[in-house]
C-alpha angles and dihedrals in degrees: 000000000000097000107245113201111219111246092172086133098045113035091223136164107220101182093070087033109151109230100189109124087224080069095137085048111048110057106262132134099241105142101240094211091067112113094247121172110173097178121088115222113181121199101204086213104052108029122119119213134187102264105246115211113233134170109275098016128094112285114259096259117225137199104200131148113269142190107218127218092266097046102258106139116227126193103199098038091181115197100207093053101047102043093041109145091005139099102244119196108214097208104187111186123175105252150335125271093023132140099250107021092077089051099058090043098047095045087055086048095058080057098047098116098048076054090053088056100055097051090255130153122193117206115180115210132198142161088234122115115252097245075063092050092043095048083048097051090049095059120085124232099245075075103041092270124134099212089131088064110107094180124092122272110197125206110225099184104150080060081228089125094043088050099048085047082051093222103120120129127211082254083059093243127125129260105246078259122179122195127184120206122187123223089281095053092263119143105239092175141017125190127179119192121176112235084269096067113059128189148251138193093246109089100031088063088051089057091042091059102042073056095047098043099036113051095188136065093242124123101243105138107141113256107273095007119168125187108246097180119180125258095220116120120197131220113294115252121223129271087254095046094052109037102022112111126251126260119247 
């Protein structure tokens, strides 16, 4: 929900609101009895600021509505809580009901259990509203829908996700964006690809398991290594094993 000051004590328009600091000199109708400091004083120890995410550090954590694989809406989707002692895959992609968006998810969806075995969680992010998520996720996909998907899609809305991931474009879409965060919330991998350039699992199981099979940052990859992962898949696990959140 759009946040709505409450002006019950100035009768004030905020939408045409005049933000120049002479306010008492230039005309305009800003109550002057309104509490007003335009200067930014930052106190370095006190200061808070929007976490950023960055290789190597903690993943930004989110609380977002969300539709869940098996179609309950939740309304504080939170990150940290679902994905605890798992890998988790961010796949940011730029909007609902369009041409190239159902194939990338889909096509994460049909590994979804080589994805279960390796501990993985898969969590799709755009900056669409949830009534969007959840028309999409009725549709089949004989019509571009993605009602087969039984991973979360979160609504970010707001776009606050999309900007501390720092993959907003100027449309206010997101970049088809894919973050990798190890089993501590660490991004392990980050890759940006324009709305030209779509994805597939490949390489993503290839990182997983460097992740999986290597616990330190050290470069420690035999000479001339390739990733050979099986083909196997294993049973598929229900809807409330997979996505169900962890007890605390």
């Amino acid at each position: 929900m759009k946040y709505q000051p409450n002006t019950s004590n100035y009768h004030y328009d905020y939408k045409n609101k005049c933000d120049c600091s002479e306010d008492d000199k230039c005309g305009c109708d800003f109550p002057n009895n309104m509490p007003h400091n335009f200067t930014q004083d930052y106190n370095e120890k006190t200061a808070i600021y929007p976490k950023i995410a960055i290789l190597g550090k903690q993943a930004p954590n989110f609380i977002a509505p969300a539709i869940l694989g098996d179609n309950t809406i939740v309304q504080h989707y939170n990150l940290y809580k679902y994905v605890k002692n798992y890998n988790a895959i961010l796949f940011f992609y730029p909007e609902d009901f369009s041409f190239s968006c159902p194939s990338e998810l889909l096509m994460l969806n049909q590994e979804i259990n080589a994805f279960t075995k390796r501990d993985t969680k898969i969590i799709a992010i755009s900056t669409d509203e949830l009534g969007s998520h959840i028309a999409w996720k009725n549709m089949p996909p004989q019509k571009d829908g993605i009602s087969d998907i039984i991973f979360p899609l979160i609504a970010d809305f707001t776009k606050s996700i999309s900007k501390s991931y720092q993959v907003l474009t100027t449309k206010e879409t997101p970049l088809r964006a894919t973050f990798i965060l190890d089993k501590q919330q660490i991004i392990r991998h980050v890759s940006l690809n324009d709305n030209a350039i779509w994805r597939n699992p490949t390489e993503l199981f290839r990182i997983i398991d460097i992740i999986n099979n290597f616990k330190n940052n050290s470069t420690n990859c035999p000479k001339n290594w390739k990733q050979n992962f099986p083909f196997e898949r294993p049973t598929r696990k229900s809807i409330y094993q997979t996505y169900s959140p962890p007890i605390d």
